[in-house]
Structures are given as C-alpha cells and as structure tokens.
N, C-alpha and C positions, 0 to 999 in steps of 0.2 A: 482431610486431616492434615492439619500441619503442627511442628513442632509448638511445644509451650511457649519457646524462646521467641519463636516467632507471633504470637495471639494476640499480644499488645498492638505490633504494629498491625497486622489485619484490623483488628478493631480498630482502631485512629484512622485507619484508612475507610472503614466502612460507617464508619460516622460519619467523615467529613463527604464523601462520595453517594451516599446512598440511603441518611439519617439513619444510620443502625439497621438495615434491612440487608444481609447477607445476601439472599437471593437475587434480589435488585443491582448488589454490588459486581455479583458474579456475572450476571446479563450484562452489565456495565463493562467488565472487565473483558468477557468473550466480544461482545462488539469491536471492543479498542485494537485485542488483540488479531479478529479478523481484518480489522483494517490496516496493522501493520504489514499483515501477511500479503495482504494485496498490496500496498507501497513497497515491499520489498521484493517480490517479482513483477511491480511496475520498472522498479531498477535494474530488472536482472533481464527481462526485454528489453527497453532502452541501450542497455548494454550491447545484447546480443547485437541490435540493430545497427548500434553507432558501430561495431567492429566489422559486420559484415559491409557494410558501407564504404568504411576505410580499405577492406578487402579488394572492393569493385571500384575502388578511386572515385567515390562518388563524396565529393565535400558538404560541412555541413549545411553550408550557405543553397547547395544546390539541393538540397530533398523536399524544400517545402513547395519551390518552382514544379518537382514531378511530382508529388505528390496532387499537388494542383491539378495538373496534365493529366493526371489518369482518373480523378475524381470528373475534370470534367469530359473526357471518352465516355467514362459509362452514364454521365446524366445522357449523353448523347443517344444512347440505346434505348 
C-alpha cells in the first residue's frame, strides 16, 4: 500500500518498466534492489580490506603480486 500522492508515480513507473504489470515491476524492483545490496557490501569489503592492508603496510600496488603468490601455492597442492 502506498499513499495516493504517491500512485501516479508508481503507475508511470510500472508502465514504462513493466507495461502495467505490477507484479513484474515488483520482481524488477527486488532484483535491482538485491543487487544494490550486494554492490554495497561489495564496498564495505573492499573497504574493510583496503584498511586492513594499510594496517599491515601492505601497498596497493603490492596485493595483486600476493595475491598471485598464494593463488599459485595452492594450484601447487
């Protein structure tokens, strides 16, 4: 349920997004916002990561070299 004030724009938006099929919209709309969700504690890892890094004096340039290094130790196994 959403306000009157707001039904206009729902509708305009589930027209142009979904030709008038609410349901479709709302599938639409939960995808979208699942994948904000995931982009935005893709950010908040990346975060965590780049601080602990800086923590350990480990620069940006040098993670992808270990990163390397340990990927190829364990094909080694």
């Amino acid at each position: 349920s959403i306000p009157e004030t707001e039904r206009s724009r729902l509708d305009h938006l589930v027209e142009i997004f979904s030709g008038g099929n609410r349901s479709a919209f709302l599938r639409m709309a939960m995808d979208r916002m699942e994948a904000a969700d995931r982009a935005q504690r893709l950010r908040s890892i990346q975060s965590y990561g780049a601080k602990r890094s800086s923590d350990l004096g480990i620069s940006p340039s040098e993670i992808s070299d270990r990163v390397k290094r340990v990927l190829a130790r364990r094909a080694e196994v």
